[in-house]
Structures are given as C-alpha cells and as structure tokens.
N, C-alpha and C positions, 0 to 999 in steps of 0.2 A: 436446520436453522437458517434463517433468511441472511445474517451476517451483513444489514442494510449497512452500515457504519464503514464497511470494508468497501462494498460492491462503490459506494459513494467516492471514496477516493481512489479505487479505483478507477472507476469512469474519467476522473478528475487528471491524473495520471496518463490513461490514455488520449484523453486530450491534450499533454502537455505534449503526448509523441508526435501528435499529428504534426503540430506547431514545428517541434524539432526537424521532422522530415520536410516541411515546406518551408520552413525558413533556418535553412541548418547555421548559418551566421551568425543568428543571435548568439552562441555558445561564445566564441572567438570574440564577439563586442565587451559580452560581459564581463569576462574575464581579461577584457586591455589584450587581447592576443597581439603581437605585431604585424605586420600584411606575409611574414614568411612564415606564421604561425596557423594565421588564419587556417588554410586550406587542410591542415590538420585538424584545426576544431572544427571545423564546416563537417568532415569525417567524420566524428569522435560525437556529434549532435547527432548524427544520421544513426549511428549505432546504438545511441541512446533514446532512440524515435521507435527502431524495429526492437529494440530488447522490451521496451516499455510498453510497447503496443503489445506484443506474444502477450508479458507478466499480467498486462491488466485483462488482456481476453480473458484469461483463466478468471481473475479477479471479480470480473462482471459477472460469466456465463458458469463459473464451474458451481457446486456444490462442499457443503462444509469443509471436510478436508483439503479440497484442491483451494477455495479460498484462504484458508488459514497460509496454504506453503504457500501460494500468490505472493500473499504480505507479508510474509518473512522472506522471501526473496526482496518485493521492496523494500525493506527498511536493510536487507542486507546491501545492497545496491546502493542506494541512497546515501549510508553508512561510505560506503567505498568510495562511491564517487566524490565525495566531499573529500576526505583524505587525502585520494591521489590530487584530484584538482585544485586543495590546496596546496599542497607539496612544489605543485610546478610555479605558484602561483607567485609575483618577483617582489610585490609589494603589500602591505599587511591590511593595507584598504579590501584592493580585490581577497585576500584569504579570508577576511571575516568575512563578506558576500559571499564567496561560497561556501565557506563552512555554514554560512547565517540560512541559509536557502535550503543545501539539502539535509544538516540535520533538523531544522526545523520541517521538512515532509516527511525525514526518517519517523520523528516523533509524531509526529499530527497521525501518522500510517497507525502506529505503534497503540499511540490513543484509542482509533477508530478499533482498529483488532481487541483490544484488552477489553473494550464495551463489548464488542460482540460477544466473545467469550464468557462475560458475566453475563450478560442476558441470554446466551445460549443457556450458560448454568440454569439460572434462575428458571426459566421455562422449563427445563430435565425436572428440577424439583419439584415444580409444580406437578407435572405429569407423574411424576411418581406421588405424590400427596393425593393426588386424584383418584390416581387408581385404586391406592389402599384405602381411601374412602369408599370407592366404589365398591370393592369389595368388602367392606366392613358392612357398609349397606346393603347389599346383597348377602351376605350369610344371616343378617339378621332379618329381612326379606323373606328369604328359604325357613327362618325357623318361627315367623311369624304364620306365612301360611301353609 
C-alpha cells in the first residue's frame, strides 16, 4: 500500500529536521530559554534534527510495515516531546505553544496513518472481491465451454 498520507508528513517532518539542524536556536527562542539555557536547546534542536530525519527516511522510502512503526514512532516522539518540553517550561503561555505544536503533529501524524490504514483496508477488500468474482467467472467460463 502506497500509505501517501504518512509518506506526506513524513516528508514534512523531515523537513522540519533539516530546519532544526541549520538553525538549532529556534527551539531555545520558542520556548523563552534564558541565554544559560540556550546552548542546551541549541543541542536538544540538533538531536531532534538527526532523530527526525533517521524517522522520516523510513517514513518516505520504507514499505507498509516500516512506514506504519515510522509513524508510530512519530507520534510516540512528538507525544514525549511535548510533555517533557512542557514540564520544564516556567510559564503557562510558552506550555500551551508547546503542548499546542507537538500534539497538534502528534495528531495530524496520527490522522494521516488511520487514512492510510483504511484505504489500505479498503483496497485488501476490493482485491479480495475481485478475486472471488474472478473466480466466480471463471468456473462458470469452464462450465460454459
């Protein structure tokens, strides 16, 4: 199954890594880090650059299976990140923005996966409906001629 829905935010995903790895600062802006802070989030951005980028590789180039754990790893991730990130976070402004960001791609992830899933279904059934037509028309084929 093509699992376009996934490959999409995945792509989307891995571009957010690139961004993180070349501008690892924004993390530490967004979240009001202090400047003794910073160079821990400047880190913490870089590591969420190379995690992101591995996840989505799979996510874009793998096949069914590997795309599905792809996206369960992101939303597991995404999920975490938001948590821990708010946890440290000192005031309730920056906790909504990061709770408001990563579970909003946890769920967007989540979305994209549960379509593909039914349209995987949906397409299995057809193939099986097909088949047993096929054969349904072909015995009666065999007994015609």
């Amino acid at each position: 199954m093509s699992y376009a829905l996934s490959r999409v935010m995945s792509t989307a995903t891995a571009s957010y890594a690139v961004y993180a790895l070349s501008n690892p600062e924004h993390l530490g802006q967004a979240v009001d880090a202090g400047k003794h802070e910073q160079e821990g989030y400047d880190l913490l951005a870089q590591v969420f650059g190379v995690r992101d980028l591995a996840v989505s590789t799979f996510g874009v180039l793998g096949r069914g299976r590997t795309v599905r754990t792809a996206m369960w790893i992101r939303i597991a991730c995404d999920v975490g990140d938001g948590l821990l990130l708010a946890a440290r976070a000192e005031d309730d402004e920056v906790r909504a923005k990061v709770l408001g960001v990563t579970m909003t791609w946890g769920a967007l992830n989540l979305v994209a996966l549960t379509l593909d899933r039914r349209r995987a279904a949906k397409v299995e059934a057809a193939k099986k409906v097909g088949s047993a037509a096929g054969t349904v028309v072909s015995k009666v084929a065999d007994k015609v001629t």
